[in-house]
C-alpha positions in Angstrom: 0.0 0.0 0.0 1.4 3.3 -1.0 1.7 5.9 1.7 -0.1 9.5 1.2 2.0 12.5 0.2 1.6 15.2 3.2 1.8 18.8 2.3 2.9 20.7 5.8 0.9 24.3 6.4 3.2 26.9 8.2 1.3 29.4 9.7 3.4 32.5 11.4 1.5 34.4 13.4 1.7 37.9 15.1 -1.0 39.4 17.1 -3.7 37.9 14.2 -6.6 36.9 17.3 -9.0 39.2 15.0 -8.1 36.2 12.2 -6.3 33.6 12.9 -9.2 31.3 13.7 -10.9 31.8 10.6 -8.0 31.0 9.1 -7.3 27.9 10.6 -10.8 26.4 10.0 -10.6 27.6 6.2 -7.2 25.5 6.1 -8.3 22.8 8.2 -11.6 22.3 5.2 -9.5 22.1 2.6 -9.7 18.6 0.7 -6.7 18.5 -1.5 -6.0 17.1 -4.6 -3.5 14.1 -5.3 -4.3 12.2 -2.1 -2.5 14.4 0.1 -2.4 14.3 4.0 -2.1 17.2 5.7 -0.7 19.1 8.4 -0.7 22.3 10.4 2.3 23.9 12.1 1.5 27.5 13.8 4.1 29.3 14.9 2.7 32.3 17.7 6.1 34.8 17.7 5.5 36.1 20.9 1.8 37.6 20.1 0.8 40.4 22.8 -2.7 39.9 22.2 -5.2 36.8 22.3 -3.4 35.1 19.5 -2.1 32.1 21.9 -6.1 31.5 23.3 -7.2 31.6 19.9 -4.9 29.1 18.6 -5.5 26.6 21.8 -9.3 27.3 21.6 -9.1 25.9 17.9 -7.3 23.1 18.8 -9.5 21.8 21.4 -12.4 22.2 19.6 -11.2 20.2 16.9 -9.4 17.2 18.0 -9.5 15.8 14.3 -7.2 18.3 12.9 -3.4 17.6 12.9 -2.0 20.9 14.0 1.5 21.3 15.4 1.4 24.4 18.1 5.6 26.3 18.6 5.8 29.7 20.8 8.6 31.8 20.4 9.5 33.3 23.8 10.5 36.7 22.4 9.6 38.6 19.1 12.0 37.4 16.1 10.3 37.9 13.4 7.8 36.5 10.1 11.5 34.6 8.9 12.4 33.4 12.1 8.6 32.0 12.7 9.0 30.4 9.2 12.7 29.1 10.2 10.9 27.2 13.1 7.9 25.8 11.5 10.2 24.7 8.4 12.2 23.1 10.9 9.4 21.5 12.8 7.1 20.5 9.5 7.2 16.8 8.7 5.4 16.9 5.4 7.0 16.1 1.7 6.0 19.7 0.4 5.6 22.6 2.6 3.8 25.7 1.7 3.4 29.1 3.9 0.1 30.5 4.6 -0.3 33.7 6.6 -2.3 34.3 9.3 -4.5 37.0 8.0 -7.0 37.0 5.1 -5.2 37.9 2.4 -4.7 34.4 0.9 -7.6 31.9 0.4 -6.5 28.5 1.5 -9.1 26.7 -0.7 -6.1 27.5 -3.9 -3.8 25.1 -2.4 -4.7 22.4 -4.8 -4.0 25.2 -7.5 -0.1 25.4 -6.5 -0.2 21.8 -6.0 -1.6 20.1 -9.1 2.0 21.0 -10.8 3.1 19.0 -8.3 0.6 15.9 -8.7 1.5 16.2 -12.4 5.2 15.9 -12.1 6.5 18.9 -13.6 7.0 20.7 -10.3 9.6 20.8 -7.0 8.6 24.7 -6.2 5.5 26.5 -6.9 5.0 30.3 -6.4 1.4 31.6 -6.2 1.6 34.9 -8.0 -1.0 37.5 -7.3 0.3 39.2 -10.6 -1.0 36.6 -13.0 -4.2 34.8 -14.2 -7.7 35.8 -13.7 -8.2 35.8 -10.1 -9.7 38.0 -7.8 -7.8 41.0 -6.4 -8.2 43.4 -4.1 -7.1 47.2 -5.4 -5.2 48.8 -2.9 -1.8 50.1 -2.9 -0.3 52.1 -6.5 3.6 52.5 -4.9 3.5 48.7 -2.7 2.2 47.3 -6.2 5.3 49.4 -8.2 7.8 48.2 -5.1 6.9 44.1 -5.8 7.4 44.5 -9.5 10.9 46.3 -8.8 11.9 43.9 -6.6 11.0 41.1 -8.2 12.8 42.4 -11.3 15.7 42.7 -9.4 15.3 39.8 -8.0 15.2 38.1 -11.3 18.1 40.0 -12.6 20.2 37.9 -9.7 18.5 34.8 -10.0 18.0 34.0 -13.8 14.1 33.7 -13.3 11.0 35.2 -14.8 8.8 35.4 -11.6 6.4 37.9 -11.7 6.0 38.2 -7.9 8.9 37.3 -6.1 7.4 38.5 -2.7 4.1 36.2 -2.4 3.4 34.5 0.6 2.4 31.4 -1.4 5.5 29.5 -2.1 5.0 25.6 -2.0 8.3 24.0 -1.5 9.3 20.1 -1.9 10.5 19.8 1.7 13.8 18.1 1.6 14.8 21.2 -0.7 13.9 24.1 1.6 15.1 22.0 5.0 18.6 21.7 3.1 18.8 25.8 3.1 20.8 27.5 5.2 18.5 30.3 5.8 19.0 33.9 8.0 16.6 36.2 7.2 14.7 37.1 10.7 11.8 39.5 9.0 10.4 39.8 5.5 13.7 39.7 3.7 12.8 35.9 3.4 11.6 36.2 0.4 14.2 37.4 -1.6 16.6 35.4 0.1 14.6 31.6 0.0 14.2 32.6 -3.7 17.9 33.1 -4.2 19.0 30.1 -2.8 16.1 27.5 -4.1 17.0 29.3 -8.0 20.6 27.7 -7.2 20.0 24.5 -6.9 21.0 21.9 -10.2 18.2 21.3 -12.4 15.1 22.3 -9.5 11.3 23.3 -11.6 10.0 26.4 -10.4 6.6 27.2 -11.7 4.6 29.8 -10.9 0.6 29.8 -11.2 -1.9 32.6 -10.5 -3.5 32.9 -7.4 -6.3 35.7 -5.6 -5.1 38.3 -2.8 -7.6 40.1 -1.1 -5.1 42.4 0.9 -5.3 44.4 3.9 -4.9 47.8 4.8 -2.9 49.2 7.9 -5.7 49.7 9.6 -6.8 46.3 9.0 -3.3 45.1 10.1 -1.1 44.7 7.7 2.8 45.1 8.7 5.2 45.3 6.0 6.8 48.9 5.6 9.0 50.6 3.0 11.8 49.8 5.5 10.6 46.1 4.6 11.1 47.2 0.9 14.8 48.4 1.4 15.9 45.1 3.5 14.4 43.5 0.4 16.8 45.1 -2.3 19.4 44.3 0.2 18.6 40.6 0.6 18.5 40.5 -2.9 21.9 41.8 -3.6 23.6 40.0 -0.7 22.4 36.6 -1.6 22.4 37.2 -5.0 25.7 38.1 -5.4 27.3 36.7 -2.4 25.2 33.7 -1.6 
C-alpha cells in the first residue's frame, strides 16, 4: 500500500486573534487534490494579544485536525517564525500561509496540481498573473513588488512575476537543506535566491487571488521592509 504524500501548512502568526481562527478552520476544510495528508504547524512569535487563546481554543475544539502548536518566547520575526515551523514541518511539500485573510486556503490544490502532475519541485502563487480575484489597494506597494522582483530576477535567472508572495509551496527536503537567515520579510528574496541555485530544480509559478489588507486592518510590512528586500537581494544574489 502506498503511503499519502503530506503537504505541511506553516502558519506564522503575530497578534492575528481578529483572524487567525478563521483561518485555521478555512485550512483545516480544505480537501486536497493528489491524495495528500495534511498538516498544520503554527508558529505564535511572541503575540501580545489573544493570539495564543485563539490558537489553543481551535485546537480543542477540533481534535480531528493535525496541528502542530511552537511559541517563540521573544519577538524574532515572520523569517524566524518560518525558520521554526520549516524546521518543525514533517510533510513532503511545505507551503506558507499567513495568518490573515489575504490568501484563500481553498487555492492550495492550485499550486499543488504541478506538483501531482510531475513537472513541479517549487510552486510560487503569484497575485500578478491569471484571472483571479484581487483586491485594489496600494499604486507604490504594487510598483515596489514588480521592482523587486525584477531585481530579484536580474540575480536569479528567473521570470517570476511576484517574487514577494506569501504562497511559495516547497518540496520539503529542498527548503530544509537551506541555510537560511533572514529574521523579518527579507525571506523572500533570500529563500528565492538560494532555491534558484540548486541543479536542475522546476520552479513554476501559477496565479492565485489576494484580497489584501490595509494598515488599519493590520497589515505590517513597511518601506523599510522594501529596502531590506533590495538588500537581501543583492547579498544573496551576489554573495550567496
Amino acid at each position: 500500500m502506498s503511503v499519502s504524500p503530506k503537504l505541511s501548512v506553516i502558519i506564522p502568526a503575530y497578534n492575528e486573534e481578529k483572524t487567525i481562527q478563521t483561518v485555521l478552520k478555512a485550512v483545516a476544510a480544505v480537501e486536497l487534490v493528489g491524495n495528500f495528508a495534511k498538516e498544520i504547524i503554527v508558529v505564535n512569535d511572541c503575540s501580545k494579544d489573544q493570539t495564543e487563546v485563539q490558537i489553543q481554543q481551535f485546537i480543542v475544539a477540533n481534535p480531528a485536525v493535525e496541528v502542530a502548536y511552537f511559541k517563540h518566547e521573544v519577538n524574532k520575526g515572520k523569517g524566524a517564525a518560518l525558520h521554526t515551523g520549516i524546521q518543525k514541518a514533517t510533510g513532503d511539500y511545505l507551503i506558507v500561509q499567513d495568518a490573515d485573510l489575504e490568501y484563500d486556503p481553498q487555492e492550495f490544490n492550485i499550486l499543488l496540481q504541478p506538483i501531482v502532475d510531475g513537472h513541479a519541485d517549487v510552486v510560487y502563487g503569484s497575485r500578478f498573473m491569471g484571472g483571479k480575484a484581487h483586491r485594489i489597494l496600494f499604486f507604490w506597494h504594487s510598483i515596489g513588488n514588480k521592482i523587486l522582483t525584477f531585481l530579484s530576477n536580474m540575480m536569479t535567472n528567473l521570470n517570476l512575476t511576484d517574487m514577494e508572495t506569501c504562497y511559495k509551496l516547497f518540496r520539503a527536503d529542498m527548503v530544509k537543506g537551506l541555510s537560511l537567515q533572514e529574521k523579518r520579510f527579507g525571506f523572500e528574496p533570500e529563500v528565492t535566491a538560494k532555491i534558484a541555485r540548486i541543479p536542475n530544480i522546476r520552479i513554476y509559478e501559477v496565479g492565485v487571488s489576494y484580497y489584501g489588507r490595509t494598515y488599519a486592518e493590520g497589515k505590517k510590512i513597511n518601506w523599510k521592509d522594501g529596502f531590506r528586500a533590495i538588500y537581501c537581494i543583492i547579498k544573496y544574489g551576489l554573495f550567496g
